[in-house]
Every structure is written in structure tokens, then in C-alpha cells.
PDB file of N, CA, C and O in Angstrom:
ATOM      1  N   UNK A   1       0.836  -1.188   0.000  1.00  0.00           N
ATOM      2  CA  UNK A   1       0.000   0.000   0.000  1.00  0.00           C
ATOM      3  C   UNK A   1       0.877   1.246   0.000  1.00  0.00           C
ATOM      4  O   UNK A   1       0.556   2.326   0.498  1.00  0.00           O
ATOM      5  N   UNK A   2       1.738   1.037  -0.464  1.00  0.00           N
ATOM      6  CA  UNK A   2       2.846   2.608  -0.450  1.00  0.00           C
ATOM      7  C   UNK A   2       2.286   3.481  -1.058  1.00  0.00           C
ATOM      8  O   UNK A   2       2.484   4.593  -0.567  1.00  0.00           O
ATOM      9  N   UNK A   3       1.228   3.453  -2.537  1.00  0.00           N
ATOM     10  CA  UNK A   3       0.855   4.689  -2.924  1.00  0.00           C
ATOM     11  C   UNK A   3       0.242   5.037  -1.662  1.00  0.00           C
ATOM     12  O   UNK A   3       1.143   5.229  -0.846  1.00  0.00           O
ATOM     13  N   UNK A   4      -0.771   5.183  -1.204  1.00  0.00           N
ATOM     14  CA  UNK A   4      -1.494   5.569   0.158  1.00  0.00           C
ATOM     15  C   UNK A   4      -1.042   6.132   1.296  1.00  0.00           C
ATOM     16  O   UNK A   4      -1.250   7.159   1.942  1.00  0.00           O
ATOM     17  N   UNK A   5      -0.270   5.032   1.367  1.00  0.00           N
ATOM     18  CA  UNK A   5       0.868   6.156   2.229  1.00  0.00           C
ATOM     19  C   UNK A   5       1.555   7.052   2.558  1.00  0.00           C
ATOM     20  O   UNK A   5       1.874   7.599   3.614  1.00  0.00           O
ATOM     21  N   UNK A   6       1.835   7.192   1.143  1.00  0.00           N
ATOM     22  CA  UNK A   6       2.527   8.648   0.898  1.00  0.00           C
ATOM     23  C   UNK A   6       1.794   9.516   0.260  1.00  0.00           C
ATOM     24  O   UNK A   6       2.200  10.658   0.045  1.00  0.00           O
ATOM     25  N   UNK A   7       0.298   8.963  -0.227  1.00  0.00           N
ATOM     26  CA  UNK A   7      -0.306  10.373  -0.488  1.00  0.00           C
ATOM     27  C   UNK A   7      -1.261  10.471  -0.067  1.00  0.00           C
ATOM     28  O   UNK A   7      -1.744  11.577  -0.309  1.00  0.00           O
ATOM     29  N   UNK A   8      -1.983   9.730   0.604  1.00  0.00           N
ATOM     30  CA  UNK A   8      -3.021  10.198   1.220  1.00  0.00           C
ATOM     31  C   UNK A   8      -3.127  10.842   2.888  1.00  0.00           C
ATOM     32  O   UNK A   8      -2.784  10.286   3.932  1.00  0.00           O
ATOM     33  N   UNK A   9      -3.638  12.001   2.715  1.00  0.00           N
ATOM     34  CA  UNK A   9      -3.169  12.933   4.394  1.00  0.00           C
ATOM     35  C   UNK A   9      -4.557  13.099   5.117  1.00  0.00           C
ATOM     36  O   UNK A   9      -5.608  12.871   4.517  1.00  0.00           O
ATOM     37  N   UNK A  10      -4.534  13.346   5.908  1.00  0.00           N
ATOM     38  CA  UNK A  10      -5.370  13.663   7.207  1.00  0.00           C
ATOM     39  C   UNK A  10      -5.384  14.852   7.989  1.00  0.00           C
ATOM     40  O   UNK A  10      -4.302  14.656   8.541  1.00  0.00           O
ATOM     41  N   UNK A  11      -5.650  15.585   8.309  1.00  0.00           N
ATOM     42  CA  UNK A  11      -5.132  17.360   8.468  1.00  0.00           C
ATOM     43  C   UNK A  11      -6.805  17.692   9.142  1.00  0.00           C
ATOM     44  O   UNK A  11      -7.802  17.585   8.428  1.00  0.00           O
ATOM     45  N   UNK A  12      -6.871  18.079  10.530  1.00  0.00           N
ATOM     46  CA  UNK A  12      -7.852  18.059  10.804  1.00  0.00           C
ATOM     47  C   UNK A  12      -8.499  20.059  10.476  1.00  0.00           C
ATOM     48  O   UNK A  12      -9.562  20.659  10.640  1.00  0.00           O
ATOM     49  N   UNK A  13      -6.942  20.461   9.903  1.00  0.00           N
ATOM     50  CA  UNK A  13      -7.118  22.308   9.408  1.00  0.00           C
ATOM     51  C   UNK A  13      -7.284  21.802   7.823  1.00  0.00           C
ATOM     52  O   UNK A  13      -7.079  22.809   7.146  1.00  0.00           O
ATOM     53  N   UNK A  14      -7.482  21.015   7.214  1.00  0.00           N
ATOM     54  CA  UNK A  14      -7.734  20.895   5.503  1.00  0.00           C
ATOM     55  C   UNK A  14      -9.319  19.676   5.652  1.00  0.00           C
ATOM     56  O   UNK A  14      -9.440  18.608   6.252  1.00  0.00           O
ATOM     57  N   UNK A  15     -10.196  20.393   4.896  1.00  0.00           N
ATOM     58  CA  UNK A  15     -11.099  19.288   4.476  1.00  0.00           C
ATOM     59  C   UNK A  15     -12.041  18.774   6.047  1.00  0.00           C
ATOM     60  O   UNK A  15     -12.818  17.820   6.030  1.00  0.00           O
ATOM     61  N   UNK A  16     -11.829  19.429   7.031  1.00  0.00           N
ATOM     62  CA  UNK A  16     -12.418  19.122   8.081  1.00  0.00           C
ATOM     63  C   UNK A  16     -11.794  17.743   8.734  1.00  0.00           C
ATOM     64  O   UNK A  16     -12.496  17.184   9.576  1.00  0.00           O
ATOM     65  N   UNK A  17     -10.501  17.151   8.394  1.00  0.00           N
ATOM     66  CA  UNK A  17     -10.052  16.017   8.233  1.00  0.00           C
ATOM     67  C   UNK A  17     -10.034  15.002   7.929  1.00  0.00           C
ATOM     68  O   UNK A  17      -9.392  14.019   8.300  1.00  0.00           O
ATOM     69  N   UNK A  18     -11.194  15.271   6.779  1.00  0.00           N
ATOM     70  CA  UNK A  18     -11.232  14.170   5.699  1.00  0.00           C
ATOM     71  C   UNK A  18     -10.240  13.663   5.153  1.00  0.00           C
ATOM     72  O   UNK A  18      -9.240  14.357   5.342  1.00  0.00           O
ATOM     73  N   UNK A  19     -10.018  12.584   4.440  1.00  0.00           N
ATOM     74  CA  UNK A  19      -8.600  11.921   3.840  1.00  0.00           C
ATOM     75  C   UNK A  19      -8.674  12.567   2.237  1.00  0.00           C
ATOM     76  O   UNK A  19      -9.602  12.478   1.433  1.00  0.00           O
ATOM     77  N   UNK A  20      -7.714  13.057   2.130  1.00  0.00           N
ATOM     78  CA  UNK A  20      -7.229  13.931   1.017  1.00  0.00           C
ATOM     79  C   UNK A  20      -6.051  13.819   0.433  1.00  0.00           C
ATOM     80  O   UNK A  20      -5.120  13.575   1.201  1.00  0.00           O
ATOM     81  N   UNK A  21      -5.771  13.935  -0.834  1.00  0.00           N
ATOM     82  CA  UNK A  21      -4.837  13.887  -1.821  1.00  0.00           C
ATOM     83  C   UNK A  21      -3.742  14.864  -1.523  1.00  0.00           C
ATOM     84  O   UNK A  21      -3.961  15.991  -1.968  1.00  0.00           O
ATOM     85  N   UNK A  22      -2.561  14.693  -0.846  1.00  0.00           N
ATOM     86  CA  UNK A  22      -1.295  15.119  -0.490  1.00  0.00           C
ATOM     87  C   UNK A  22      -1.454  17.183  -0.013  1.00  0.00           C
ATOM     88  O   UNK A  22      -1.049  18.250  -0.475  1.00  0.00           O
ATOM     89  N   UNK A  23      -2.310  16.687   1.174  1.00  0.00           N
ATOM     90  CA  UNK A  23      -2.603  17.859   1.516  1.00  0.00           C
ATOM     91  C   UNK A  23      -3.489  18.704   0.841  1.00  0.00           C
ATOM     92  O   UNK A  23      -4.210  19.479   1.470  1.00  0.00           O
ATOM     93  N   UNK A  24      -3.503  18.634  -0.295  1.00  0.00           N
ATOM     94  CA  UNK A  24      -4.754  19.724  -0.989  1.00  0.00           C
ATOM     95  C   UNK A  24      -6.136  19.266  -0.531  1.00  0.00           C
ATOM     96  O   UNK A  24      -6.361  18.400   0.314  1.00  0.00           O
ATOM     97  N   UNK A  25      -7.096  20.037  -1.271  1.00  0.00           N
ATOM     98  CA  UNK A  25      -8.279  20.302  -0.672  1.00  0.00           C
ATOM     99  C   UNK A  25      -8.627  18.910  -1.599  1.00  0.00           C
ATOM    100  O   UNK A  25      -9.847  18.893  -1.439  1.00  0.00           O
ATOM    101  N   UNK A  26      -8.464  18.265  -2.074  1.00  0.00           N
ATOM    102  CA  UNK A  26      -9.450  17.538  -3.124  1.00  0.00           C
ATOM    103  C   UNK A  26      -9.553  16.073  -2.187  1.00  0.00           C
ATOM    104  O   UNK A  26      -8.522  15.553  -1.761  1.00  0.00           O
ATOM    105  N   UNK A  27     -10.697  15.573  -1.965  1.00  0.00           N
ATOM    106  CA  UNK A  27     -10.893  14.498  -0.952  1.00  0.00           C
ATOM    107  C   UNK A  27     -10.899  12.828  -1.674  1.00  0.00           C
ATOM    108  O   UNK A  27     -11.501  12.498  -2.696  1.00  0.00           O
ATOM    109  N   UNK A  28     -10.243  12.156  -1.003  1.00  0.00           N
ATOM    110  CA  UNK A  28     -10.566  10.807  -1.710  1.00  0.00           C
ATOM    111  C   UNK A  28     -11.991  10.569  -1.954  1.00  0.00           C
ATOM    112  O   UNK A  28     -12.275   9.974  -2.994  1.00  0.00           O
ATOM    113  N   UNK A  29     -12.857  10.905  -1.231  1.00  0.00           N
ATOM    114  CA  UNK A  29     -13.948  10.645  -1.594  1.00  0.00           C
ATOM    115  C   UNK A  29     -14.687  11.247  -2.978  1.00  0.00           C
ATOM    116  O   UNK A  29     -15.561  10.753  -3.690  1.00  0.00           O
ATOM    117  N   UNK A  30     -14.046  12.382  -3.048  1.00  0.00           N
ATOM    118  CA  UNK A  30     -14.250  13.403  -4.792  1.00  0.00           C
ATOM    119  C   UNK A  30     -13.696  12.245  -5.897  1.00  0.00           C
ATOM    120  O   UNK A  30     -14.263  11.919  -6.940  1.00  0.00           O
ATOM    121  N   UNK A  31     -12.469  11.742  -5.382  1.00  0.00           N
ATOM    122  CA  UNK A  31     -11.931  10.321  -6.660  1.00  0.00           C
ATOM    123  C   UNK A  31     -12.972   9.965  -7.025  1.00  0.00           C
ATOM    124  O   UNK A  31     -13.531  10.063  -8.118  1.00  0.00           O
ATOM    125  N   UNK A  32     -13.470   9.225  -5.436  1.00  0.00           N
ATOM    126  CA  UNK A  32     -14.113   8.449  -5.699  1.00  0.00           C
ATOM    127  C   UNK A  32     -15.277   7.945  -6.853  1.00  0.00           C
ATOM    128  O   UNK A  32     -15.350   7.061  -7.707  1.00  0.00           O
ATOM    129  N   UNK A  33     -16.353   9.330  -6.221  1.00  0.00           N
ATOM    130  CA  UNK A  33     -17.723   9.578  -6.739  1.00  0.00           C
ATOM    131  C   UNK A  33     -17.272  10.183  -8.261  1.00  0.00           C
ATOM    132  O   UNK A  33     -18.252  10.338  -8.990  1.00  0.00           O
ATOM    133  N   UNK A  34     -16.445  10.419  -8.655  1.00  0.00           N
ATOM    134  CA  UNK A  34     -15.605  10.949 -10.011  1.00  0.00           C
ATOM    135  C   UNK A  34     -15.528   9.542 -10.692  1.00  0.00           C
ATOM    136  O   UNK A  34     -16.101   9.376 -11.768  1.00  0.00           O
ATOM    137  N   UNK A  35     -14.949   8.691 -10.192  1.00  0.00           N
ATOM    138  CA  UNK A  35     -14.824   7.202 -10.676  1.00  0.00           C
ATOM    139  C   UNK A  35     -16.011   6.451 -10.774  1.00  0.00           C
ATOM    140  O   UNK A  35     -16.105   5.792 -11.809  1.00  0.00           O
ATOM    141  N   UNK A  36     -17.182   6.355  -9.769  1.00  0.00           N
ATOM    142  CA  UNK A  36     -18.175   5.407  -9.949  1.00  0.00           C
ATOM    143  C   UNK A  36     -18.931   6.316 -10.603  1.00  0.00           C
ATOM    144  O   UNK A  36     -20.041   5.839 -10.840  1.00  0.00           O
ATOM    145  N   UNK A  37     -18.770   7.706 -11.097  1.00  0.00           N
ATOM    146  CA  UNK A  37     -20.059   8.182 -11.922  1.00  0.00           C
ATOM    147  C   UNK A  37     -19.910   8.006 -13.744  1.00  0.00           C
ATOM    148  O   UNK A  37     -20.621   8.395 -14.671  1.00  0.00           O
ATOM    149  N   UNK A  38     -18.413   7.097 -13.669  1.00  0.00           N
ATOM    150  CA  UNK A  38     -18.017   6.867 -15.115  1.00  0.00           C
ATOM    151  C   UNK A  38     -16.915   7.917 -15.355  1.00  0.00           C
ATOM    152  O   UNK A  38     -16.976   8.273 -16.532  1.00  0.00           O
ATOM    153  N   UNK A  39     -16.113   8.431 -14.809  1.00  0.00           N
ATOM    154  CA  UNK A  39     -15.537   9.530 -15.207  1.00  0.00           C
ATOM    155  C   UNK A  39     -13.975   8.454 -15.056  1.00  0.00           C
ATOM    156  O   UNK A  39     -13.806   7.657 -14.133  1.00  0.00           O
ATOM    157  N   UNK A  40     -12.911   8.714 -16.275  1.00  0.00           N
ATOM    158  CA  UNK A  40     -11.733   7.498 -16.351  1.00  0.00           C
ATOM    159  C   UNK A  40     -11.148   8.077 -15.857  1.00  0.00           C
ATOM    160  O   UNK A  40     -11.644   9.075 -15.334  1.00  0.00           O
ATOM    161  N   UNK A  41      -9.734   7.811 -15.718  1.00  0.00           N
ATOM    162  CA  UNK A  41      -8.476   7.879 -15.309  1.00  0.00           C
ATOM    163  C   UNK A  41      -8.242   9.385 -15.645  1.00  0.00           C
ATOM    164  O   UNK A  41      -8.327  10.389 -14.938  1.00  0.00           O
ATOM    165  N   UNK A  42      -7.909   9.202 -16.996  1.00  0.00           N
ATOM    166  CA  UNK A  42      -7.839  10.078 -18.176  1.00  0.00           C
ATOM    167  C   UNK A  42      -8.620  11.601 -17.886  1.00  0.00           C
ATOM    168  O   UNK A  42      -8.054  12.569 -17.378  1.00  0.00           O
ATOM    169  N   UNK A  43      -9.620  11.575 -18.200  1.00  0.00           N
ATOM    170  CA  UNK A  43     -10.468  12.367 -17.657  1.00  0.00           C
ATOM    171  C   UNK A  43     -10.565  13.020 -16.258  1.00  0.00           C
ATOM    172  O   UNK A  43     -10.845  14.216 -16.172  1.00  0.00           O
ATOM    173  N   UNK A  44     -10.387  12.424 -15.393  1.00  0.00           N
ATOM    174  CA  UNK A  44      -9.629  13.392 -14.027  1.00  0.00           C
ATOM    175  C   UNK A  44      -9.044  13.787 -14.366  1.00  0.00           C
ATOM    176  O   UNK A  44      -9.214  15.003 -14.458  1.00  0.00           O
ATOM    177  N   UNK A  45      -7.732  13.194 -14.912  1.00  0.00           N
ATOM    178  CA  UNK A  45      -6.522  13.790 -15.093  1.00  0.00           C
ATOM    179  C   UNK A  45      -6.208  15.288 -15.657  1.00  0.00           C
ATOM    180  O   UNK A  45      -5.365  16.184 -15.615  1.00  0.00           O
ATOM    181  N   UNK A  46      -7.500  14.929 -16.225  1.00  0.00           N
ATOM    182  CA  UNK A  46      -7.414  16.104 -17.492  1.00  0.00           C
ATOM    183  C   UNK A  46      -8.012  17.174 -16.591  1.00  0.00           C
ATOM    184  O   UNK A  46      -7.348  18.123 -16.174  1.00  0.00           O
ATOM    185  N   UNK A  47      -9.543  16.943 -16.254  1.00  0.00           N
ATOM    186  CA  UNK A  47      -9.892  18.233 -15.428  1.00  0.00           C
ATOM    187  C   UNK A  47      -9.242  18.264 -13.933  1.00  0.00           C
ATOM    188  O   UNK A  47      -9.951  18.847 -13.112  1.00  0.00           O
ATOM    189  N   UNK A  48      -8.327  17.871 -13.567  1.00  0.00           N
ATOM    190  CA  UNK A  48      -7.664  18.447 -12.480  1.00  0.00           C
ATOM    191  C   UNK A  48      -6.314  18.180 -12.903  1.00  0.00           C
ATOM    192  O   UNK A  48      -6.086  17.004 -13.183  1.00  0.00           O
ATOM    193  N   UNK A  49      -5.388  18.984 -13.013  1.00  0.00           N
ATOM    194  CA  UNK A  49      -3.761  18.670 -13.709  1.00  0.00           C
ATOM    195  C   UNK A  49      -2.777  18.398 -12.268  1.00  0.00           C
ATOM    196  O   UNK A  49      -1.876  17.566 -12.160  1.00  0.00           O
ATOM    197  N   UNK A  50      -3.266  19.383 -11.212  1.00  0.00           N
ATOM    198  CA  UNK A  50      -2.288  18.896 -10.443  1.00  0.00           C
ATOM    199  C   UNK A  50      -2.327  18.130  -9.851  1.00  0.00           C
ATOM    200  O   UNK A  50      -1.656  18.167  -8.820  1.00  0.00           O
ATOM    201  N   UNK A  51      -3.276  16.783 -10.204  1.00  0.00           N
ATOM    202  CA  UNK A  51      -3.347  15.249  -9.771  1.00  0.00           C
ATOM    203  C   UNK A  51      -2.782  14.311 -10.219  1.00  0.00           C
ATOM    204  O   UNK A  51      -3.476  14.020 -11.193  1.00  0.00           O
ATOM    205  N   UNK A  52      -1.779  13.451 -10.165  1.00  0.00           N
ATOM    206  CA  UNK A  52      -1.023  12.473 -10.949  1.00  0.00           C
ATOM    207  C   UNK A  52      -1.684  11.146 -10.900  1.00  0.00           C
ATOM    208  O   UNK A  52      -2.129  10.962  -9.767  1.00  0.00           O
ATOM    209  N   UNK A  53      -1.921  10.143 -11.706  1.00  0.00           N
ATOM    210  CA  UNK A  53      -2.088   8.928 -12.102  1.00  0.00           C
ATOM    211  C   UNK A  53      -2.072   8.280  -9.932  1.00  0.00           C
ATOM    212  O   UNK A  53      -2.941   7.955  -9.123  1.00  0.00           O
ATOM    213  N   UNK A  54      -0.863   8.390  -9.916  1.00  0.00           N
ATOM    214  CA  UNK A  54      -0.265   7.541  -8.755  1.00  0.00           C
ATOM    215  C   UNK A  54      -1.452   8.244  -7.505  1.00  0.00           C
ATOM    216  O   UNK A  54      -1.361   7.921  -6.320  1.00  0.00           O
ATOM    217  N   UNK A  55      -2.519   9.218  -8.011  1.00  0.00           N
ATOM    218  CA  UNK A  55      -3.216   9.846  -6.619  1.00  0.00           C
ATOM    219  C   UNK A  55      -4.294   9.228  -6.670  1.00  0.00           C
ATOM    220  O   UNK A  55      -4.886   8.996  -5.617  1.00  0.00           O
ATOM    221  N   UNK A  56      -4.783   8.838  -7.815  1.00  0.00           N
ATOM    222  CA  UNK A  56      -6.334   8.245  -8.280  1.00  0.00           C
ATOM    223  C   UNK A  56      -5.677   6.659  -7.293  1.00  0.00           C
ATOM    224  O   UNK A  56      -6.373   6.024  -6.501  1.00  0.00           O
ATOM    225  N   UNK A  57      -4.514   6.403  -7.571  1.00  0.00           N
ATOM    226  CA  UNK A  57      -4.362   4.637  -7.139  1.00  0.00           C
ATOM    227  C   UNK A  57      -4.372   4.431  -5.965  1.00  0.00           C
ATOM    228  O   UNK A  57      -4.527   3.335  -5.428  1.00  0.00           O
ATOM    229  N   UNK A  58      -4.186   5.607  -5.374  1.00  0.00           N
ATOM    230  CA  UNK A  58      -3.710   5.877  -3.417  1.00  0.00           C
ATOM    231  C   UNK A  58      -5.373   6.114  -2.947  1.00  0.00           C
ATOM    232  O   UNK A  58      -5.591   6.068  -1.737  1.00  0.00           O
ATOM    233  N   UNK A  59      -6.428   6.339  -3.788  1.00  0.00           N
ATOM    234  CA  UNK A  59      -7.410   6.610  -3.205  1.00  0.00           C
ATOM    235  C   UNK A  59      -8.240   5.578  -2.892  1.00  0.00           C
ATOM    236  O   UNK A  59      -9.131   5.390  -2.063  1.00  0.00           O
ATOM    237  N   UNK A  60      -7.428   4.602  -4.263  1.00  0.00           N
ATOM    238  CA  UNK A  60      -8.542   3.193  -4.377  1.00  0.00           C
ATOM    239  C   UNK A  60      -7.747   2.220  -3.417  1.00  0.00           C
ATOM    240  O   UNK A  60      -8.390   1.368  -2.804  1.00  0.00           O
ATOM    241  N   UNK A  61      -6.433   2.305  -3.263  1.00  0.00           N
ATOM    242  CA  UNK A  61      -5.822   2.019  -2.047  1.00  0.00           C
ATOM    243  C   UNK A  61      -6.112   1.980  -0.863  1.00  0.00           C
ATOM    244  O   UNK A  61      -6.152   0.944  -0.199  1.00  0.00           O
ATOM    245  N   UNK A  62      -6.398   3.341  -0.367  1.00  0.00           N
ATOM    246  CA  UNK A  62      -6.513   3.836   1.124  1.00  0.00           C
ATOM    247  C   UNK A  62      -8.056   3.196   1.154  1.00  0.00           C
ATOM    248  O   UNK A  62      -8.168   2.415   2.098  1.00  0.00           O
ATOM    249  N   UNK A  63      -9.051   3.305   0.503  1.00  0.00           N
ATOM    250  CA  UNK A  63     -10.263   3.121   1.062  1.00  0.00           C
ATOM    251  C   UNK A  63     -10.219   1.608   0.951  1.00  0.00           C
ATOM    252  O   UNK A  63     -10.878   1.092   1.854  1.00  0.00           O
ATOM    253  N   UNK A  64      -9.546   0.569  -0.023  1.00  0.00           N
ATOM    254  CA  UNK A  64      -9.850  -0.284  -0.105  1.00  0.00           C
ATOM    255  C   UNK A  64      -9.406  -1.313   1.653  1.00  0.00           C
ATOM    256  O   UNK A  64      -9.977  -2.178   2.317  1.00  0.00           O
ATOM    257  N   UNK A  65      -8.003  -0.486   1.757  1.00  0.00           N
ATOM    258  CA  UNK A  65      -7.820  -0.615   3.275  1.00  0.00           C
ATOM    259  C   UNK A  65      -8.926  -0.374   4.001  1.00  0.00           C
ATOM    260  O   UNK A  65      -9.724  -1.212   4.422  1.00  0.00           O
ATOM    261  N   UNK A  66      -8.963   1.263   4.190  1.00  0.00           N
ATOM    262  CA  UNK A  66      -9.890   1.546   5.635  1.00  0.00           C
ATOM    263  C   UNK A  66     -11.099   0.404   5.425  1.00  0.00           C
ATOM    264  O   UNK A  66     -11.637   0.109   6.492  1.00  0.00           O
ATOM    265  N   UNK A  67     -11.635  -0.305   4.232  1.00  0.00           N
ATOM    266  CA  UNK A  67     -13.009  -0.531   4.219  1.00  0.00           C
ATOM    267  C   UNK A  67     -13.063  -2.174   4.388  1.00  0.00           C
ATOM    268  O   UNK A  67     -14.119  -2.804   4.458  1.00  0.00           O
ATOM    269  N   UNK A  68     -11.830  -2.723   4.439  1.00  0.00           N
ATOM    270  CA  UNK A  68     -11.618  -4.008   5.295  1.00  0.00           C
ATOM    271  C   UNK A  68     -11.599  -4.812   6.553  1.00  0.00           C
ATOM    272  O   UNK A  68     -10.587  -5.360   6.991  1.00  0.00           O
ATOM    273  N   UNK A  69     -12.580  -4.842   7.012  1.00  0.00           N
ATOM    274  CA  UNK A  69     -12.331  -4.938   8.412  1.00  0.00           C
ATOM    275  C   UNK A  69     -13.133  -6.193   8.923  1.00  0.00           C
ATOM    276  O   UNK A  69     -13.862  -6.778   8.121  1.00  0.00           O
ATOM    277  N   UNK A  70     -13.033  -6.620  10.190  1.00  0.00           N
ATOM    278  CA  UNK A  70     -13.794  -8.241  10.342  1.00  0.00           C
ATOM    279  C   UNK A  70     -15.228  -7.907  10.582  1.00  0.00           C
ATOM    280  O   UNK A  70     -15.525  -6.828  11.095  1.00  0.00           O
ATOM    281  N   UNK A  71     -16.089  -8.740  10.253  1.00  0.00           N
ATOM    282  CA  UNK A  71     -17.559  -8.982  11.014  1.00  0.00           C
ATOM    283  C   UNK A  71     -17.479  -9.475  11.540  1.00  0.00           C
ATOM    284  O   UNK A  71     -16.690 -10.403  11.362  1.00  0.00           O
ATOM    285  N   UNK A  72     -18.270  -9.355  12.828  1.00  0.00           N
ATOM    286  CA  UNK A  72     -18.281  -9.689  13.824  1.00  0.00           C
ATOM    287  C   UNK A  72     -19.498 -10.700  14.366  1.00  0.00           C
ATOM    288  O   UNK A  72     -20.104 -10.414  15.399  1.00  0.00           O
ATOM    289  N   UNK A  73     -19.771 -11.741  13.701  1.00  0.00           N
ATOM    290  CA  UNK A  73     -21.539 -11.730  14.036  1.00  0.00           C
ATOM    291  C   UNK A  73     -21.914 -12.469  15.546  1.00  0.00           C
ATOM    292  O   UNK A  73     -21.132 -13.045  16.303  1.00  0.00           O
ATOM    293  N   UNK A  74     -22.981 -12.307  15.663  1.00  0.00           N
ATOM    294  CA  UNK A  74     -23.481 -12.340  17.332  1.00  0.00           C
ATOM    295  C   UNK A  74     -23.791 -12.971  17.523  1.00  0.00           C
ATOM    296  O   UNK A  74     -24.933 -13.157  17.103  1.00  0.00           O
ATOM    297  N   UNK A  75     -23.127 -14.082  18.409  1.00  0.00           N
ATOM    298  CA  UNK A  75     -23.574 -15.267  18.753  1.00  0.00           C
ATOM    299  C   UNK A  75     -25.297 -15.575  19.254  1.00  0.00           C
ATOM    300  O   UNK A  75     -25.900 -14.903  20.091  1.00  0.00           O
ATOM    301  N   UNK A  76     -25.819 -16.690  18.542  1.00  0.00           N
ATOM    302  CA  UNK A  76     -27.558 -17.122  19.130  1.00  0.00           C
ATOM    303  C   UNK A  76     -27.518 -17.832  19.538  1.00  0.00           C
ATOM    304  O   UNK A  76     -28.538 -18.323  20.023  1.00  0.00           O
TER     305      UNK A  76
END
């Protein structure tokens, strides 16, 4: 997970401390909803320039982490 690591930040003075793309204002979650609404690689790229390839991969990274976690189910 090294892209993620190194670019995805936490800053509770940027974004309200949402997880964000190397300090700027733009939130993994903006990737995100940018990506599942059909919008490519390419196309970010294009309407935001100071985003590199390696930031879109840290986003699908980091969440694919945070969003792993055990169930727990309750014993009957």
C-alpha cells in the first residue's frame, strides 16, 4: 500500500479532516464519486492537472484498506 501512504493525508485544518490527496483540498472521496459516476483515469486527469495517475491509485488504495475490516456476528 505505499501509494497511500505517501499520499493520502489527514489534516484536521484541511477538508475538516477528511482523507485527502497530499494535503490539498481535493478528498478521496471526490476520486471516488468521479470514478463510480463513469468519469476514467484520463479524464480526471485532465480536469484536475495537479493530480497524478499515482493519486487516483492511493485513493482506491486507502479506502480499499480503511473498508476491510472483520464482522463480527453475534452469537444465538
Amino acid at each position: 500500500m505505499t501509494e497511500a501512504n505517501s499520499r493520502i493525508t489527514i489534516d484536521p485544518e484541511v477538508c475538516g479532516g477528511r482523507p485527502c490527496i497530499r494535503g490539498m483540498r481535493i478528498r478521496v472521496k471526490e476520486i471516488l464519486d468521479m470514478l463510480a459516476g463513469g468519469s476514467t483515469r484520463a479524464e480526471i486527469l485532465a480536469d484536475y492537472p495537479y493530480l497524478e495517475d499515482g493519486d487516483i491509485t492511493a485513493a482506491l488504495e486507502f479506502v480499499s484498506k480503511v473498508t476491510d475490516h472483520p464482522v463480527i456476528a453475534a452469537a444465538e
